[in-house]
N, C-alpha and C positions, 0 to 999 in steps of 0.2 A: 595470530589473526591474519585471516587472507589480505591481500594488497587490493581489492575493489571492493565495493559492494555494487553484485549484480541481484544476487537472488536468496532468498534465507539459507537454503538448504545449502548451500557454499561454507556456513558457520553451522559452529555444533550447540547444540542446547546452552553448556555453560557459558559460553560466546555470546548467544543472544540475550540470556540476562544478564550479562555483565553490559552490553550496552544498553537495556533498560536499564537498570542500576545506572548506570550513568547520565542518561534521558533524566532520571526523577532528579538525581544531582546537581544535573545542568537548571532544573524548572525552579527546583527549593531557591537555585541561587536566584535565578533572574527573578523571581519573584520578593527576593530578598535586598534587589536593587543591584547586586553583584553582578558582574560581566567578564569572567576572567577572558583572556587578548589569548586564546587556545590558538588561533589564529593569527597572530599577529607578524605583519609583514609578506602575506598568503594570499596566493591569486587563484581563484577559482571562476573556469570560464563554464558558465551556463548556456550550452547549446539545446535548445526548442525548437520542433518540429511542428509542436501543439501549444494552443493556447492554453493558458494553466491563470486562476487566480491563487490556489493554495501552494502549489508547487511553488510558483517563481516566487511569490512571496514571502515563503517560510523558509525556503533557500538563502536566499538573499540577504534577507535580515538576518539570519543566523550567522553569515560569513560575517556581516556587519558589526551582533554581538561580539561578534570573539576576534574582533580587530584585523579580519582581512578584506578583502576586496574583491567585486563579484563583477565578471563581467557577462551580461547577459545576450544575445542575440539569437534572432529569431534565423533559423537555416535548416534547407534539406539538402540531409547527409546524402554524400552521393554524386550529387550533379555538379557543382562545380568543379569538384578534386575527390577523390578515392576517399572514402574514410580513414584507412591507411596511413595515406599522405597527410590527410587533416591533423591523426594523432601523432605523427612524427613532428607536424609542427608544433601543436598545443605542449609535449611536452619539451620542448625546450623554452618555452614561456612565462609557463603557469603549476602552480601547486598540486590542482586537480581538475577532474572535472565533472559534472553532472548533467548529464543528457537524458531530455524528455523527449523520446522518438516514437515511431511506428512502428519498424523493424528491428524484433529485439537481434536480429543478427548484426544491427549498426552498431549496437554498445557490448554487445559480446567482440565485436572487430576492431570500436576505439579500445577497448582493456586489452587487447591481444597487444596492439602495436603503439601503445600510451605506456610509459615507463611509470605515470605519474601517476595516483589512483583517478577512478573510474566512478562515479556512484551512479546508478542506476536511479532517475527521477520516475519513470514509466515507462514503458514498453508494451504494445499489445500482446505479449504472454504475462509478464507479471508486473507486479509493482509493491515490491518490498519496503520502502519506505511508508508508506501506508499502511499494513500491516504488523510495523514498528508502532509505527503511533496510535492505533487501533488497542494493540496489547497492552501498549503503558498505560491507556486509558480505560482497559477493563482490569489492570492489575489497582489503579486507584479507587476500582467503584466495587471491586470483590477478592482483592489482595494476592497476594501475588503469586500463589501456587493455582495456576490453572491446571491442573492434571484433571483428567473426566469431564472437562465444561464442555456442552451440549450447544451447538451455534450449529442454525438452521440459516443458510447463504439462500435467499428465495431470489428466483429473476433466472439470470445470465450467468453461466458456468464463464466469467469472464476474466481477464487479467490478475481484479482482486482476488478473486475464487481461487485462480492459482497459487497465488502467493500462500493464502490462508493453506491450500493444501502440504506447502513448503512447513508452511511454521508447523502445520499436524506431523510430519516426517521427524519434526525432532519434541516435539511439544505431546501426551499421552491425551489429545482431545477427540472428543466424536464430533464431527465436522457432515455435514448433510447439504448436498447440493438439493434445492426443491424447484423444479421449474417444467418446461417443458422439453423432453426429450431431444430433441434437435440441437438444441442451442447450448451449448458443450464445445468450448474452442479447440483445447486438447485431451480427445476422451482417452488415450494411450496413454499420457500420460498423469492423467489422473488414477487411470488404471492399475498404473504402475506402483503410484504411490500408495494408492490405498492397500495393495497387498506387501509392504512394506511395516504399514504405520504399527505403531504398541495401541491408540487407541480404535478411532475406526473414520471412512470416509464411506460416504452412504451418496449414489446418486438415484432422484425417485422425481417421478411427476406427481408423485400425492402430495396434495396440504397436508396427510397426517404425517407427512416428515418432519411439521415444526409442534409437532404433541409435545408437549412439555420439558422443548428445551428451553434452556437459559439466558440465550442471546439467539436474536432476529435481526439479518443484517440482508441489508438490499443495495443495488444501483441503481442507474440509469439501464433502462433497454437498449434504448441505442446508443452505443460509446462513439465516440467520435472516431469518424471514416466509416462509419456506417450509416448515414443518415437517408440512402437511397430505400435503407431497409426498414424504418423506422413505422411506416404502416402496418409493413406486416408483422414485424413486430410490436405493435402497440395491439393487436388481435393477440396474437400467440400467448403474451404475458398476461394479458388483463386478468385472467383468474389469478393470477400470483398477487395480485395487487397486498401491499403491507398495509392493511388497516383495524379498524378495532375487532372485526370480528374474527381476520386470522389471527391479532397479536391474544385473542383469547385462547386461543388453542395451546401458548407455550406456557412455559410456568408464571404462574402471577407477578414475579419478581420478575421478568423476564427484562433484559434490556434490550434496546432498537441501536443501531447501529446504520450508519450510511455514508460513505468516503465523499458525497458531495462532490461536486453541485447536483440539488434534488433534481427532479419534474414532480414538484405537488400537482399533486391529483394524479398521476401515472402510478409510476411505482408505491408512492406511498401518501398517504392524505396527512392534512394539515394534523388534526388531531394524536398522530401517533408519530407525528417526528418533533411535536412540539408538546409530547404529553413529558410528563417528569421523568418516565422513562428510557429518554431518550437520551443519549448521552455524543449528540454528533457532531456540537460544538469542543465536548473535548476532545474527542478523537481529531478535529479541523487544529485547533490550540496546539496538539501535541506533537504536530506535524513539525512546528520549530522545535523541538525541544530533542524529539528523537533524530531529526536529521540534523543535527549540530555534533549529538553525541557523534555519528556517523564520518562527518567532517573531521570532526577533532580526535576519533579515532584511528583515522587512517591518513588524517593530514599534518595531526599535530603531535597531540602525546596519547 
């Protein structure tokens, strides 16, 4: 297994469900009252660029569970000392670290010059953790061979979008970007990968891209550092909006999906992120569970 985690596609298929496999492991237990100390005696420094309630949360108590120590602080990488510099000191410190930034080139620069691993919390190209815990929580609601599952990504070709296309590169799904034309952060390499994938990666400004798939998964329009843009994007999107009459369009079974935090009424209305469907409190729950295994895979055993 690699020495960070930045991005899915850095691990091979059997890789990624061996650390789901280990996600469900780590949940059975803590739900079993168990907390094995994977951790124990382990300093993990949490540098944030971005304000986060799920990230810093689910981080944190996880180092918690598993008997290390989290230190969090809020910094932008860069200005006082080189990121460089910064990782040369962090590792002589601490265990590891996990960094929620802007520039995914800051946590590709702490993994280059950080002896010590690296986890990748977010990044405006991707965020792999999230679609870690996205998977275990559709491997518990439709088991755990996803080969052919049909997930219609509607909104913002954005960070998570990437990711999801990472997990399609090693994972045999058709994956469909639905929104508007424009708004595609990396269309190269999206490109790239969909001529790559065994299943398929589809980018379309039609609603009939979510005809009868399986899973409907949405964001925010505006990700944070974009909020200058968030008019004109509150126009551009609004036909994408996830409500009952697009979610009729996918198959009846269909589940909704959303990484959180919403804007009801933008991207998605109240009725179809709180219908039975929805499944965005596990995916939020599993956020500890998956990035623990993550920790304890690269920091412990």
């Amino acid at each position: 297994m690699v020495s960070d985690f930045i991005a899915l596609s850095d691990f091979s298929r059997e890789e990624i469900e061996a650390l789901l496999d280990f996600a469900d492991e780590l949940k059975a237990q803590q739900k079993a009252g168990e907390c094995p100390k994977l951790l124990d005696g382990k300093t993990v420094a949490m540098l944030f660029e971005k304000p986060s309630l799920r990230t810093r949360v689910t981080f944190e108590t996880g180092v918690f569970q598993m008997g290390g120590h989290a230190i969090y602080f809020q910094t932008t990488l860069g200005q006082r000392e080189t990121v460089a510099d910064m990782a040369r000191n962090l590792e002589r410190w601490v265990d590891g670290v996990v960094a929620r930034t802007f520039s995914h080139d800051h946590v590709m620069e702490l993994a280059t010059y950080c002896s010590k691993p690296v986890v990748n919390g977010l990044t405006d190209f991707n965020h792999p953790c999230q679609i870690l815990a996205d998977v275990q929580a559709l491997r518990e609601h439709r088991g755990k061979n996803l080969d052919g599952l049909r997930i219609a990504f509607v909104g913002d070709g954005n960070n998570v979008f990437n990711s999801w296309v990472n997990f399609a590169r090693r994972v045999p799904i058709h994956l469909t970007l639905v929104g508007p034309d424009r708004y595609i952060s990396h269309p190269e390499f999206v490109a790239q990968a969909a001529s790559e994938v065994k299943g398929s990666i589809t980018v379309t400004n039609s609603l009939d891209g979510v005809n009868g798939v399986d899973v409907v998964y949405t964001d925010v329009w505006a990700s944070m550092g974009q909020e200058d843009e968030a008019a004109l994007r509150e126009e551009a999107f609004a036909p994408y909006q996830v409500n009952a009459a697009l979610m009729a369009r996918a198959h009846r079974d269909a589940l909704f999906l959303h990484c959180l935090p919403a804007h009801r009424g933008s991207e998605v209305t109240d009725e179809v992120i709180d219908s039975p469907n929805s499944i965005v409190f596990d995916q939020a729950e599993n956020r500890l569970h998956a990035q623990k295994a993550v920790m304890a895979r690269l920091m412990g055993h």
